[in-house]
VEXDREN-2710 file (C-alpha; in Angstrom, 1 decimal):
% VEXDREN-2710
k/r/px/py/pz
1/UNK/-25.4/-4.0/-4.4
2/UNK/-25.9/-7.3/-4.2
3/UNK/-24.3/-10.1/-1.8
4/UNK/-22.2/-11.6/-4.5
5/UNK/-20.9/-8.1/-5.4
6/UNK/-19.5/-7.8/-2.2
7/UNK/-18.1/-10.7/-2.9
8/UNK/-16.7/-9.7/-6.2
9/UNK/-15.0/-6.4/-4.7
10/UNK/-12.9/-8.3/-1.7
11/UNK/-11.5/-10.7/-4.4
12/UNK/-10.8/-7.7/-6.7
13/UNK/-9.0/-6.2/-3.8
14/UNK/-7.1/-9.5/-2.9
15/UNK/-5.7/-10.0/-6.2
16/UNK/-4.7/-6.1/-6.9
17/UNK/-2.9/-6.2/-3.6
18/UNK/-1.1/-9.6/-3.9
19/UNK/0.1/-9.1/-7.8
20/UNK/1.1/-5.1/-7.0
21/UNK/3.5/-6.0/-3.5
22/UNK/5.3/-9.2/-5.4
23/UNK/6.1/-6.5/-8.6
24/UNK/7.3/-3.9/-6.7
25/UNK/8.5/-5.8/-3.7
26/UNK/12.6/-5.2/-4.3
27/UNK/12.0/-1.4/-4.1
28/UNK/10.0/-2.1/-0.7
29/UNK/13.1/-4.7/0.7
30/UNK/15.6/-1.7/0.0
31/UNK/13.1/1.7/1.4
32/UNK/12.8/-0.8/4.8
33/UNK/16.7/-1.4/5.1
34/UNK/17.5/2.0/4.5
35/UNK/15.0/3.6/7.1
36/UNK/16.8/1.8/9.6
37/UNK/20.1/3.2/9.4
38/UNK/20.9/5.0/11.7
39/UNK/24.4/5.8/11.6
40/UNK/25.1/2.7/13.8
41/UNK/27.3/0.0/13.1
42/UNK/25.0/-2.8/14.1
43/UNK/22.3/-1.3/11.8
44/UNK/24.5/-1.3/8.0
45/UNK/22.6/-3.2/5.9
46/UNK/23.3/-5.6/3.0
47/UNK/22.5/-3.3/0.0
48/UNK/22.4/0.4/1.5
49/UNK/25.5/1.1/3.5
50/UNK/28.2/0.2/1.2
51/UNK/27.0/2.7/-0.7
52/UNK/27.2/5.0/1.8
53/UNK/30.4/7.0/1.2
54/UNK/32.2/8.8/4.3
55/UNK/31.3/11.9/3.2
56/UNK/27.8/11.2/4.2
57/UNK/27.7/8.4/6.8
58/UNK/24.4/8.8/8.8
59/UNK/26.1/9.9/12.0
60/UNK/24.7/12.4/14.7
61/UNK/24.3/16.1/13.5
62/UNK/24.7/15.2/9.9
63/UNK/21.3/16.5/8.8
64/UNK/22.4/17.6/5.4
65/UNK/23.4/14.3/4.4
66/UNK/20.5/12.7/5.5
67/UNK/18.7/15.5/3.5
68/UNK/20.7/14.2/0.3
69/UNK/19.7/10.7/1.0
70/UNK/16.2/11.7/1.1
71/UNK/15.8/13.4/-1.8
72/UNK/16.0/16.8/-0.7
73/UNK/18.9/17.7/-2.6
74/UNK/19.8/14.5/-4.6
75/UNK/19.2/14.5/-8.2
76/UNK/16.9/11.8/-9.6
77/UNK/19.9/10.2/-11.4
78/UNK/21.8/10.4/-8.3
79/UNK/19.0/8.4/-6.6
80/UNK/18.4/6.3/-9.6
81/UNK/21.9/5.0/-9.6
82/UNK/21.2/4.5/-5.6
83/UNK/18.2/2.2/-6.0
84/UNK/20.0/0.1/-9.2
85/UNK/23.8/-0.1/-7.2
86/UNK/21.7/-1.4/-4.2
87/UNK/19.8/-4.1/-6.1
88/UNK/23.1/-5.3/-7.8
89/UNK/25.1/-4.9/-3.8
90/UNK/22.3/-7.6/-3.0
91/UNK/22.5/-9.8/-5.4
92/UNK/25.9/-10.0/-5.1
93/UNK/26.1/-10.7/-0.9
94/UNK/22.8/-12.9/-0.8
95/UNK/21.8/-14.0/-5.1
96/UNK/19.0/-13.1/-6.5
97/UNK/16.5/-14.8/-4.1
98/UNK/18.0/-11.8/-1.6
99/UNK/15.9/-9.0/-3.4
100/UNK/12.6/-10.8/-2.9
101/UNK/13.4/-11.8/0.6
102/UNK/10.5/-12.5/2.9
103/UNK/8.3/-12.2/-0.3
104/UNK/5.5/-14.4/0.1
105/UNK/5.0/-13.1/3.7
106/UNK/4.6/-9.7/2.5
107/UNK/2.3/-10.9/-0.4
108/UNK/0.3/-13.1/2.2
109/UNK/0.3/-9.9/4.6
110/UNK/-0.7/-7.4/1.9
111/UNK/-3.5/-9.7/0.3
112/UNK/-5.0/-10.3/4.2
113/UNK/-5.2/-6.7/4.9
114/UNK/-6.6/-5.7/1.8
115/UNK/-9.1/-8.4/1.7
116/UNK/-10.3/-8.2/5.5
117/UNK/-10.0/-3.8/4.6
118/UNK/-12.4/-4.1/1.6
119/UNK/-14.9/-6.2/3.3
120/UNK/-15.7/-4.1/6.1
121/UNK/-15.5/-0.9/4.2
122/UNK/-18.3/-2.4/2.3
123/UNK/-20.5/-2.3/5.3
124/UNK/-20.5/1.6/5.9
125/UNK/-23.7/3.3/4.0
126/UNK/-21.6/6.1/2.6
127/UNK/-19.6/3.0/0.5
128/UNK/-22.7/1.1/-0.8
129/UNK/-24.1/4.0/-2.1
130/UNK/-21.6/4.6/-4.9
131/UNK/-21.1/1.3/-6.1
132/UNK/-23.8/-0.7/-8.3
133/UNK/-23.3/-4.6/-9.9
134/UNK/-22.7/-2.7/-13.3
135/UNK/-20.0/0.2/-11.7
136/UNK/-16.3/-0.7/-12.1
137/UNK/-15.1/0.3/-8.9
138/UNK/-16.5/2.5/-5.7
139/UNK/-18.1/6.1/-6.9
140/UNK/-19.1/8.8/-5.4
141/UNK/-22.9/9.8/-5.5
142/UNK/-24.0/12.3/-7.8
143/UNK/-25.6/14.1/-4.7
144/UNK/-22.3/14.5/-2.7
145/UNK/-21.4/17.2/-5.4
146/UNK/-24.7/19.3/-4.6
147/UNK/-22.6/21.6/-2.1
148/UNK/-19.3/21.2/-0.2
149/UNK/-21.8/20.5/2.6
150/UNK/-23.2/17.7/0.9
151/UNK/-19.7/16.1/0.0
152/UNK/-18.2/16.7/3.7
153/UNK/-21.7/14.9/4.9
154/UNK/-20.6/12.1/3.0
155/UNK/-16.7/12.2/2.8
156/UNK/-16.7/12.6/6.8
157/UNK/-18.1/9.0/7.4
158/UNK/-16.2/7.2/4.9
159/UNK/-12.9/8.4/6.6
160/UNK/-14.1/7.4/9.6
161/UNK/-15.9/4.0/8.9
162/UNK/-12.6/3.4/6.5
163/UNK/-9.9/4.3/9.4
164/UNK/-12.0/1.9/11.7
165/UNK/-12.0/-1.0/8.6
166/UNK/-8.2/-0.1/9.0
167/UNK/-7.7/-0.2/12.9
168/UNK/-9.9/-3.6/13.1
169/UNK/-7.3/-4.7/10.6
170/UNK/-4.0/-3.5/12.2
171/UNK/-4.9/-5.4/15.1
172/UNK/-5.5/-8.6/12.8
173/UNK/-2.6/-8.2/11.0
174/UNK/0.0/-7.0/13.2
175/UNK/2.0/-10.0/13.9
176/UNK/2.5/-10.7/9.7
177/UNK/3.8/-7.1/9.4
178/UNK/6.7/-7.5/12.0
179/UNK/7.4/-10.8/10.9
180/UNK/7.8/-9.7/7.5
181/UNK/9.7/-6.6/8.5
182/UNK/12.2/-9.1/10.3
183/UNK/13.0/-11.2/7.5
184/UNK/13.6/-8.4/5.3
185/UNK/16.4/-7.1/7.8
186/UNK/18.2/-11.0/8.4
187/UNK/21.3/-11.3/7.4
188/UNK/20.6/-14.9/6.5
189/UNK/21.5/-16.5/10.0
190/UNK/17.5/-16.3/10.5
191/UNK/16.1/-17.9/7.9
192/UNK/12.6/-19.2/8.3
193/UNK/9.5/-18.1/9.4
194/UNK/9.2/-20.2/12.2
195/UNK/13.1/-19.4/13.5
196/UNK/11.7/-15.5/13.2
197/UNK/9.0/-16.5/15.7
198/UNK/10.8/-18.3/18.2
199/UNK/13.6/-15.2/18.2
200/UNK/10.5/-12.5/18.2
201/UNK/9.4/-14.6/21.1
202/UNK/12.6/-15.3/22.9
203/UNK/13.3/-11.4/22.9
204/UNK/9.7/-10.6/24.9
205/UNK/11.0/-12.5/27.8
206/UNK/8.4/-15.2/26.3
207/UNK/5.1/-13.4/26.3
208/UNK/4.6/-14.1/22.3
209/UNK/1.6/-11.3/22.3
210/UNK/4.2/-8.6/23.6
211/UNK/6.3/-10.1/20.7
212/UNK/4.3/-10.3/18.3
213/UNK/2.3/-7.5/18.9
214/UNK/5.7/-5.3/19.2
215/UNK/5.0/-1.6/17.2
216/UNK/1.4/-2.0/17.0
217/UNK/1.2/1.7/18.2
218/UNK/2.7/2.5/15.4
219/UNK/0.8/0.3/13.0
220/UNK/-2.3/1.9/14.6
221/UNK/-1.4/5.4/14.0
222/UNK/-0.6/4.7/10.1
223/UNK/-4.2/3.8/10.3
224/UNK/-5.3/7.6/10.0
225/UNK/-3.1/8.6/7.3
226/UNK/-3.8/5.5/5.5
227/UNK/-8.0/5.7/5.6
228/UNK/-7.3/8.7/3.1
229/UNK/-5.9/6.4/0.5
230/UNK/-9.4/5.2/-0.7
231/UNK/-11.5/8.6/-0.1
232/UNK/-9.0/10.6/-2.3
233/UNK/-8.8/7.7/-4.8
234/UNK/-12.5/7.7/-5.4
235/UNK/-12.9/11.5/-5.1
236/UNK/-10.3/12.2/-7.6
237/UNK/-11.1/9.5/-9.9
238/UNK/-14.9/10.8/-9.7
239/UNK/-13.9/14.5/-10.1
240/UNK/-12.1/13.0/-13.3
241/UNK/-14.7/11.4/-14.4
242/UNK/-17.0/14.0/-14.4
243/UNK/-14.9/16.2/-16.1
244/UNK/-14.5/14.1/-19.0
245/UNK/-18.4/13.2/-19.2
246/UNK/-19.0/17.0/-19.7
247/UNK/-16.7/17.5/-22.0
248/UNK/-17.4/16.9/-25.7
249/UNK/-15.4/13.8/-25.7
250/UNK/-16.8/11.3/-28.4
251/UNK/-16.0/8.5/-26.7
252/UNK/-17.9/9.3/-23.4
253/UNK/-21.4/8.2/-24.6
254/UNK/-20.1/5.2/-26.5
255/UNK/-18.4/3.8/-23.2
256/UNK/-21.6/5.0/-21.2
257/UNK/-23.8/2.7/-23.4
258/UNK/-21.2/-0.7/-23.2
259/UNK/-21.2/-0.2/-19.4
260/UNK/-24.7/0.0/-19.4
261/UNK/-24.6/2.6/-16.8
262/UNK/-25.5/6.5/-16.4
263/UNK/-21.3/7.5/-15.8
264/UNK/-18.9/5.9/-18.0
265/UNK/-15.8/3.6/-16.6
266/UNK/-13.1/5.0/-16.0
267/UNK/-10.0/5.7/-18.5
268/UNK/-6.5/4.2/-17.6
269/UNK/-5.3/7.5/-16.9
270/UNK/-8.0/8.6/-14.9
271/UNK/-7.0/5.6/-12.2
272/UNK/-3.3/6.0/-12.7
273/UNK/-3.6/9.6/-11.9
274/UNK/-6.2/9.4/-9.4
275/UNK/-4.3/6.7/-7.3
276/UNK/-0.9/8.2/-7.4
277/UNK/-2.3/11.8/-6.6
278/UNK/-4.1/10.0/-3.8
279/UNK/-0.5/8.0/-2.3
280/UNK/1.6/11.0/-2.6
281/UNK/-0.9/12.5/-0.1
282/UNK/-1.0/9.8/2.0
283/UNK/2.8/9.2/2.2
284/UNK/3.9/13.0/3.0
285/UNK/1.9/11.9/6.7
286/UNK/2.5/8.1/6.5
287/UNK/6.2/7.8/5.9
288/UNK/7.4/9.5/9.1
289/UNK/5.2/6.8/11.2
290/UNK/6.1/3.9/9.1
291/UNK/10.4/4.9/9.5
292/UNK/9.2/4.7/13.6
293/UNK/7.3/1.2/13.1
294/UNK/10.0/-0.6/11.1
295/UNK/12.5/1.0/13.5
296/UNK/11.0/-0.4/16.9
297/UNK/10.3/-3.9/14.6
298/UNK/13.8/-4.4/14.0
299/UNK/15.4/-7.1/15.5
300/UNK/18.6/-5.0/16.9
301/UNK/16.1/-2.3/18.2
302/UNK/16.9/-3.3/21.5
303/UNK/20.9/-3.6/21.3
304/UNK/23.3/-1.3/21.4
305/UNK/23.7/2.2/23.0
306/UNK/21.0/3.6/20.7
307/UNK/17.4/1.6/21.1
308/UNK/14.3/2.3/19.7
309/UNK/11.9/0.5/22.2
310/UNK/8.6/2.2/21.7
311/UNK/7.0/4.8/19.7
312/UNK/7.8/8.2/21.7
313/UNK/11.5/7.2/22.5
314/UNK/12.3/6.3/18.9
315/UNK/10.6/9.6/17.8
316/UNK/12.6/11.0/20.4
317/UNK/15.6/9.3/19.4
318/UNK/15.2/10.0/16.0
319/UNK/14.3/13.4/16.0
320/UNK/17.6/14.2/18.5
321/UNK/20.0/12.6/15.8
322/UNK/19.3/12.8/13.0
323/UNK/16.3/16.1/13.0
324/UNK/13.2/15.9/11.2
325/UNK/14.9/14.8/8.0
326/UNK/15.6/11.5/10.0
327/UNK/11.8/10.9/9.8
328/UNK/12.1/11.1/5.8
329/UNK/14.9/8.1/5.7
330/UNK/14.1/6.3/2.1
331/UNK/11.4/8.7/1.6
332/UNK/13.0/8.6/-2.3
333/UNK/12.9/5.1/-2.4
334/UNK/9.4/5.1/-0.8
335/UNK/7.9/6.9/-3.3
336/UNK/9.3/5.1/-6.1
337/UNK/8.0/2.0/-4.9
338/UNK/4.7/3.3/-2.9
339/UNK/3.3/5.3/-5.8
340/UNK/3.5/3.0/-8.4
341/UNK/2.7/0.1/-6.4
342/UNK/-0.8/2.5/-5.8
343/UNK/-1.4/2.8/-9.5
344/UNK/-0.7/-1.0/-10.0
345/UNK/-3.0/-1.8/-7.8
346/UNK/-6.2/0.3/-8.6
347/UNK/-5.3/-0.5/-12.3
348/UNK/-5.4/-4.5/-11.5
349/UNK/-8.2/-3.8/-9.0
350/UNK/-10.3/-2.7/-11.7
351/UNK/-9.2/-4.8/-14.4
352/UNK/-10.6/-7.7/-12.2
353/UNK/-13.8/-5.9/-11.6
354/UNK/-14.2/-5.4/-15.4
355/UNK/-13.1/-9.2/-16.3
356/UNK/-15.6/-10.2/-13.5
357/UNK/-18.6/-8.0/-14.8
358/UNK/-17.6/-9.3/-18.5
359/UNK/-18.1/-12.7/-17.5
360/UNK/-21.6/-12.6/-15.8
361/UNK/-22.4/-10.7/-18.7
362/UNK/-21.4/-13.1/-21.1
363/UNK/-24.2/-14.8/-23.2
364/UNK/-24.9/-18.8/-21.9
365/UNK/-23.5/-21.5/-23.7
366/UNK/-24.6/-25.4/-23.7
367/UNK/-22.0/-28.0/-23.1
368/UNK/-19.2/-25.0/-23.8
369/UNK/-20.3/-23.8/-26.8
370/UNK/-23.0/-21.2/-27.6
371/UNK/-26.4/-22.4/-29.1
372/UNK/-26.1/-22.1/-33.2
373/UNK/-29.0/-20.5/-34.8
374/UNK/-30.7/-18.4/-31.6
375/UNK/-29.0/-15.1/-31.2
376/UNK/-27.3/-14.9/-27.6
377/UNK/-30.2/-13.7/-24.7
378/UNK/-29.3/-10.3/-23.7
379/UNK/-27.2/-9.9/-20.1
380/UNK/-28.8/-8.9/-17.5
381/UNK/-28.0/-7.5/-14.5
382/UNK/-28.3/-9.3/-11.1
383/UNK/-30.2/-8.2/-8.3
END
């Protein structure tokens, strides 16, 4: 794989990330308010708790209703109707601009991460080996499906290498995640990045690394779940893949030939299933950690009688009022926005790779028009 590949693939991932977070962002504004709640006054959002009726106020020892907000018992339509009253509650307390709060931070957050993610991953053998200058996106090599031996010896490293790529870029990132997390919870007295910064920073006593830095342990351990996202996503879509090249489709060869590669690129419903199969996985381990993150990120994490001031007293806290269903908070809402955010953003990811590899392909033209009477010279692939 060449340098310019490399290249090719951060972009690719860059561009998926930024357009998938600003689509899906209102979903994202309402999972983050609602894992918040608490059942304390000082933590009703704009949105979520006038919704809540009395009958099932997040209070202590009201596990079952906590279960119903989750989506353990709730009906889709029930938490439909949640996710469309809440979107109209905050339009009509803060305008429209309210549901897209904090949106270009999260966009500029998302598109970092992705971007410093994808570029590291690149570096790790197990990585380059599936990918070509002519592939769409990362595959997995034909040996890896020898023996389950053979895929474990290459599965094994990727996770690793990809939860380091994800660690280096926790650490990196940090700082854009709380801030963003922050403006999504204002009430509008905050507005402004830079007001957000000098509050974070008032709060630590000063010491703007202890304030900007606040729930990185949290933001490290969604690091393990979230190295999986990848793995699964090429695994599946290769196991797909496969499939479909052994089958008698008539297709298969046709797109084989115009890729001008040995596997065919993949279908769009090969990378819509693929991705959200691999997200669901990922955010049955994720969500629990990310509820304890946005929790200790909050602004009024530190006020009141209940605080959530690090990572084993809020899991502590959490788990004491509210029981393990408290961990779930929004997991509805999460998944309505996580998954298809996922499948947006493989879909987009290799949409880019395909108009990317379409345009070095492309036959050369003089002064912006293609030479009449000499047939186009044949593409060819870069070293």
């Amino acid at each position: 794989m060449s340098h310019r590949a490399q290249w090719e693939y951060t972009a690719a991932a860059q561009t998926a990330a930024a357009g998938s977070t600003l689509v899906l962002y209102p979903l994202d504004l309402i999972k983050v308010r609602l894992m918040t709640m608490d059942g304390t006054a000082a933590r009703h959002r704009n949105g979520v708790a006038p919704h809540m009726s009395s009958s099932s106020s997040l209070t202590a020892g009201s596990h079952g209703a906590v279960a119903d907000v989750v989506g353990g018992t709730a009906s889709w339509h029930r938490r439909r109707w949640f996710i469309l009253s809440s979107c109209r509650s905050i339009i009509q307390i803060e305008g429209a601009r309210g549901l897209f709060r904090g949106a270009g931070l999260s966009v500029a957050s998302s598109t970092a991460s992705w971007g410093i993610y994808t570029s590291l991953l690149q570096l790790q053998p197990a990585a380059k080996e599936g990918t070509s200058s002519t592939a769409q996106s990362f595959r997995v090599p034909d040996r890896a499906w020898r023996s389950p031996s053979a895929f474990a010896g290459w599965f094994a490293p990727l996770y690793v290498w990809s939860t380091l790529s994800w660690t280096t870029t926790a650490f990196m990132t940090t700082p854009l995640w709380l801030l963003k997390t922050r403006m999504q919870l204002e009430d509008g007295s905050q507005q402004g990045l830079r007001n957000h910064v000098r509050r974070a920073i008032a709060e630590a006593n000063g010491n703007a690394f202890r304030a900007l830095w606040r729930g990185f342990p949290a933001q490290l351990a969604l690091c393990f779940p979230s190295a999986l996202n990848v793995p699964i996503y090429m695994t599946t879509l290769a196991w797909l893949c496969r499939r479909s090249n052994a089958s008698s489709d008539p297709s298969s060869q046709s797109r084989k030939e115009a890729n001008g590669d040995s596997r065919a690129p993949p279908l769009a419903w090969q990378i819509t299933a693929s991705s959200a199969a691999a997200k669901f996985c990922v955010l049955l381990v994720s969500h629990p950690i990310m509820v304890l993150k946005v929790r200790i990120q909050d602004p009024t994490s530190s006020t009141g009688i209940v605080q959530y001031n690090n990572m084993r007293g809020a899991l502590r806290t959490t788990l004491a009022r509210e029981g393990v269903f408290g961990l779930y908070k929004g997991f509805a809402v999460g998944l309505a926005q996580s998954a298809p955010r996922n499948v947006l953003y493989f879909q987009l990811f290799e949409a880019s790779l395909r108009l990317v590899s379409a345009f070095r392909s492309a036959p050369p033209e003089r002064g912006g028009v293609a030479e009449k009477g000499n047939p186009p010279a044949p593409a060819t692939v870069p070293d």
